[in-house]
C-alpha positions as CSV (number, residue, x, y, z in Angstrom):
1,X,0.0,0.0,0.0
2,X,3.1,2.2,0.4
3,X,5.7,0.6,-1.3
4,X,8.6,3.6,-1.8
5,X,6.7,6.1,0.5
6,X,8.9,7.9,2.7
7,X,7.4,8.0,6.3
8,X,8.5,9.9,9.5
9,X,7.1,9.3,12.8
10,X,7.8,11.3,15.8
11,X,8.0,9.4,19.6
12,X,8.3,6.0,17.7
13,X,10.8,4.3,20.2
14,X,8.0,2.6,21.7
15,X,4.4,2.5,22.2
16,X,1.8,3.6,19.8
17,X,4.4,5.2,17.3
18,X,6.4,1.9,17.0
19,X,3.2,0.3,16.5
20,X,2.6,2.8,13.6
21,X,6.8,2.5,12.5
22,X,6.3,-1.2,12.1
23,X,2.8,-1.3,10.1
24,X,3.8,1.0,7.8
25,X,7.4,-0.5,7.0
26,X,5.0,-3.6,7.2
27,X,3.1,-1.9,4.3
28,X,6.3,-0.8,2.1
29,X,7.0,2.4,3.4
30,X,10.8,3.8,4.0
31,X,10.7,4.8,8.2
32,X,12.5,8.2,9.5
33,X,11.4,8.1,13.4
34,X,12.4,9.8,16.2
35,X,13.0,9.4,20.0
36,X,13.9,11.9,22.4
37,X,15.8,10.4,25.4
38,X,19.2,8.8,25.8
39,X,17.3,6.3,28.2
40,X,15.1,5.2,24.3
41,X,18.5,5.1,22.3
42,X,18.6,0.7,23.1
43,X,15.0,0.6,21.7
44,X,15.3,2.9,19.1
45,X,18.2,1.1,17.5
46,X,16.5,-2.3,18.2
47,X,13.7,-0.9,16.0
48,X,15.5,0.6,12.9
49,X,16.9,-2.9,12.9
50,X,13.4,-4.5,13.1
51,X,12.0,-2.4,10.4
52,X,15.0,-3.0,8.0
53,X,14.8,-6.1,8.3
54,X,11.1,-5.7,6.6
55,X,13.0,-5.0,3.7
56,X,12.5,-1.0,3.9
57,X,15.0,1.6,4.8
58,X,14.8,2.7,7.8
59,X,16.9,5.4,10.5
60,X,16.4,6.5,14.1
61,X,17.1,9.9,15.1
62,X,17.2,11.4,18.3
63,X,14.9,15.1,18.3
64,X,13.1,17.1,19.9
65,X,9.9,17.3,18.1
66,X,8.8,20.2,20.7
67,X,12.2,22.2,19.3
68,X,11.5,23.8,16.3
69,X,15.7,24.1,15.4
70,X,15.5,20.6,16.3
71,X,12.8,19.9,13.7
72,X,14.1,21.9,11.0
73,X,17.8,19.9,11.2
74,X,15.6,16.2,11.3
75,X,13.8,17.0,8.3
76,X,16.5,18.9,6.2
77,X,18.7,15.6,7.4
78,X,15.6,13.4,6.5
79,X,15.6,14.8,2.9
80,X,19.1,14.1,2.3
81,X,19.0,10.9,3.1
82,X,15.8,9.4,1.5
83,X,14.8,12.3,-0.9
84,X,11.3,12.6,-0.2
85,X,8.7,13.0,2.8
86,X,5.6,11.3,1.5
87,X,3.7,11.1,5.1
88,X,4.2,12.8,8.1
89,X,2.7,11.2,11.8
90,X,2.7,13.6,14.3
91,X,3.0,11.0,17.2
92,X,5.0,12.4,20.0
93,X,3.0,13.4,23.5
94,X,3.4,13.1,27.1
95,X,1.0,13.4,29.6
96,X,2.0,15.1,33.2
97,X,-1.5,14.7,34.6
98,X,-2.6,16.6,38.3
99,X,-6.0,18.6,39.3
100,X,-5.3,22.2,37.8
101,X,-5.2,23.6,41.6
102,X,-2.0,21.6,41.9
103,X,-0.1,22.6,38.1
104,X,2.3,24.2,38.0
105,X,3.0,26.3,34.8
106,X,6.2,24.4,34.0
107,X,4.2,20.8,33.9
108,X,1.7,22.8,31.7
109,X,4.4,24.4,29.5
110,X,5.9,20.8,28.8
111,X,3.1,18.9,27.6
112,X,2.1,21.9,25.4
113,X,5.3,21.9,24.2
114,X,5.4,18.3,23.2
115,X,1.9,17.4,22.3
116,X,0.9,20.0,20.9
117,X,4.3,23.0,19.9
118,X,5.7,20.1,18.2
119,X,2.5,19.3,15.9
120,X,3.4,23.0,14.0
121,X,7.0,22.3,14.6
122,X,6.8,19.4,12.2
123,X,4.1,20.4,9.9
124,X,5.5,23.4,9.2
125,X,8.8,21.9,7.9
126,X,7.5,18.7,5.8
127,X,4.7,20.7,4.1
128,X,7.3,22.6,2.5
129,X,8.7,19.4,0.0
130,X,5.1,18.3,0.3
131,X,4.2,21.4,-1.7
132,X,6.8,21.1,-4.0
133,X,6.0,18.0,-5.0
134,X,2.4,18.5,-4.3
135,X,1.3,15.6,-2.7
136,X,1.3,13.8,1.2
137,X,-0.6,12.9,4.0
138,X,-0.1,14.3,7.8
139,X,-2.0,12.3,10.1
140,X,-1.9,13.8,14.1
141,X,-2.5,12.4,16.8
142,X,-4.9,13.9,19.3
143,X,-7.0,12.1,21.8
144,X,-10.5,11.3,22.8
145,X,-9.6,13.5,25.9
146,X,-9.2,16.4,23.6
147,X,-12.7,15.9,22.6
148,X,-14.7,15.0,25.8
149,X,-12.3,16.2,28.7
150,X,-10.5,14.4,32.1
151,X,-10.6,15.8,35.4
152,X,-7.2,16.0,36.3
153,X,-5.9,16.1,32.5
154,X,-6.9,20.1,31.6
155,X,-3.3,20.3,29.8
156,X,-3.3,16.9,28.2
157,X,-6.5,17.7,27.0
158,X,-6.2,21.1,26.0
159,X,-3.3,20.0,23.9
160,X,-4.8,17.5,22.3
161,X,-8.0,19.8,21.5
162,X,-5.6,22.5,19.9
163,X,-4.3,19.7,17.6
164,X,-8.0,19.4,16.3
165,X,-8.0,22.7,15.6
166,X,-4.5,22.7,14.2
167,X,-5.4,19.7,11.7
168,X,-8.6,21.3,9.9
169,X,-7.0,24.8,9.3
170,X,-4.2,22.9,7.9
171,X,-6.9,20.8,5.7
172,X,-7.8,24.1,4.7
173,X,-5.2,26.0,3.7
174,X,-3.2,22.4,1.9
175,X,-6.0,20.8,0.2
176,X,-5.0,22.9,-3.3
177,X,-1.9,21.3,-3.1
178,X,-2.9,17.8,-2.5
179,X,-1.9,18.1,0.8
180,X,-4.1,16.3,3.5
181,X,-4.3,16.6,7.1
182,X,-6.3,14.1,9.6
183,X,-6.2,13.4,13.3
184,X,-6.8,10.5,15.4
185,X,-8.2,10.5,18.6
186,X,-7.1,7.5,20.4
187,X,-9.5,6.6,23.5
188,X,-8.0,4.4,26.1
189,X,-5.3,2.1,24.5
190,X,-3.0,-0.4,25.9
191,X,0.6,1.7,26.2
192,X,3.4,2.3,29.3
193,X,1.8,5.7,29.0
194,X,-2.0,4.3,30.7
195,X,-0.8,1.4,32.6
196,X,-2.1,3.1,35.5
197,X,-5.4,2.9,34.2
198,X,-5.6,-0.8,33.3
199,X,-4.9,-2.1,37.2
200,X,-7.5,-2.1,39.7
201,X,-10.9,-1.1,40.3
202,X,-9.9,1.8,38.2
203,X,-10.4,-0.3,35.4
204,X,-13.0,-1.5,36.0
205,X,-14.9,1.8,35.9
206,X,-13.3,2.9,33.0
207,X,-14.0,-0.5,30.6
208,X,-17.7,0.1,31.6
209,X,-17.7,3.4,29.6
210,X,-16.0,1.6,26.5
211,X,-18.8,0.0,24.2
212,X,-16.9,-2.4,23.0
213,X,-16.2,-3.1,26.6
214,X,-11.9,-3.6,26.1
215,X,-8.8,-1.4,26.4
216,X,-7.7,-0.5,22.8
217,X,-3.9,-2.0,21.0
218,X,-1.8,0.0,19.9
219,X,-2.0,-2.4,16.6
220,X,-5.9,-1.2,16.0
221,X,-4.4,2.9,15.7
222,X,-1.6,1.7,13.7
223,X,-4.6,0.3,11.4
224,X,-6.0,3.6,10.9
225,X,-2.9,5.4,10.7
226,X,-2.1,2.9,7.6
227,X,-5.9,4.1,6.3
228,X,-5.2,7.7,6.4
229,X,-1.3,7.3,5.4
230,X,-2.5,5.4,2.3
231,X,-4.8,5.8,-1.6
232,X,-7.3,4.4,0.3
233,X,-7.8,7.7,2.1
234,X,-7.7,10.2,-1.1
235,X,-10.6,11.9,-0.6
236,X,-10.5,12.4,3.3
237,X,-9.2,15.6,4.7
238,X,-10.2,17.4,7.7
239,X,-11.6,15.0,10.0
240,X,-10.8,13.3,13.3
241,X,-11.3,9.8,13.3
242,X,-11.9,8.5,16.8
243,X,-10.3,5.4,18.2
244,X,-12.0,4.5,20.8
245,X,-13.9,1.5,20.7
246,X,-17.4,3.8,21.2
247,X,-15.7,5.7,24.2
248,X,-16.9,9.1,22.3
249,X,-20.9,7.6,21.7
């Protein structure tokens, strides 16, 4: 479905985006990722040498997707070393979650610097050989929190809002150039990041919500990052496709 695509994905040392890295390569397409943290280097390299051995070219790179300089250096060094960014996932988020009477501004300042900064830091670098060559396929990723809210998650989910709001201006103002832009919201899905919700009673509370009545896999989003990444997506731009087994309903 992507055979010779050229595909970055940002926070892709583990998680969701190496879920997305692999399914892709899986699918034909050439892998730029990056990870952040010295402590992610060991995975990292374990995956580019998962993903190559798919039979697709494939480099890690350690960024800082909430840096714009840092951006600007991946991508320029991206393009020089595959020639091309076909497909852009905007992957990389933390979540530093407290009651908003116990934030501080510096826990608020770092997940809207990675969740959401980073989002224009990448965009606005890849659309520029997207528009040259007047084609590709940025697919964000927001959150069902950004659409419904979480007491004690007002930055998570304000970043993850903003990167709705982000996605459909872009669909706007790229479409012309055959440019699209989508977001997926994720709801609750199996990751280091919510293993705090999958233990206890807590879980129990939270399943009951979920029509489908299950935790999500971080295979399932790399399935509709594939959708939106490939031709089978053409005529979709705009839209936030929610992940979330019903969570949303």
């Amino acid at each position: 479905m992507l055979k010779d695509k050229v595909a970055i994905v940002t926070g892709a040392a583990r998680g969701i985006g190496e879920a997305i890295a692999v399914k892709l390569a899986e699918n034909g397409a050439n892998i730029a990722f990056t990870y952040v943290s010295d402590s992610s280097a060991e995975k990292a390299a374990a995956l580019e040498q998962k993903l190559i051995a798919l039979g697709v070219k494939a480099k890690a790179y350690q960024s800082n997707a909430g840096d714009f300089a840092a951006c600007e250096t991946f991508v320029n060094d991206v393009m020089k070393e595959f020639g091309a960014v076909d497909i852009c996932v905007n992957n990389a988020g933390i979540s530093k979650d407290n009651l908003l009477l116990r934030m501080s501004p510096e826990q608020w300042d770092d997940v809207m610097d990675i969740n959401l900064k980073s989002v224009f830091n990448m965009t606005k670098q890849v659309i520029k050989p997207m528009m040259k060559a007047r084609k590709g396929s940025i697919i964000n990723m927001s959150s069902i929190i950004g659409i419904r809210g979480n007491a004690g998650q007002s930055s998570y989910a304000a970043s993850k809002a903003g990167i709705i709001g982000f996605t459909k201006s872009v669909a706007l103002e790229l479409g012309s150039r055959n440019i699209r832009c989508n977001a997926i919201a994720p709801g609750f899905v199996e990751t280091d990041m919510t293993h705090y919700l999958q233990e206890g009673s807590g879980a129990d509370e939270f399943l009951k919500k979920i029509p489908l009545g299950r935790f999500g896999k971080a295979e399932e989003i790399a399935d509709t990052t594939l959708f939106l990444a490939s031709d089978m997506s053409s005529y979709i731009t705009g839209q936030v496709i929610s992940a979330c087994g019903g969570l949303n309903i």
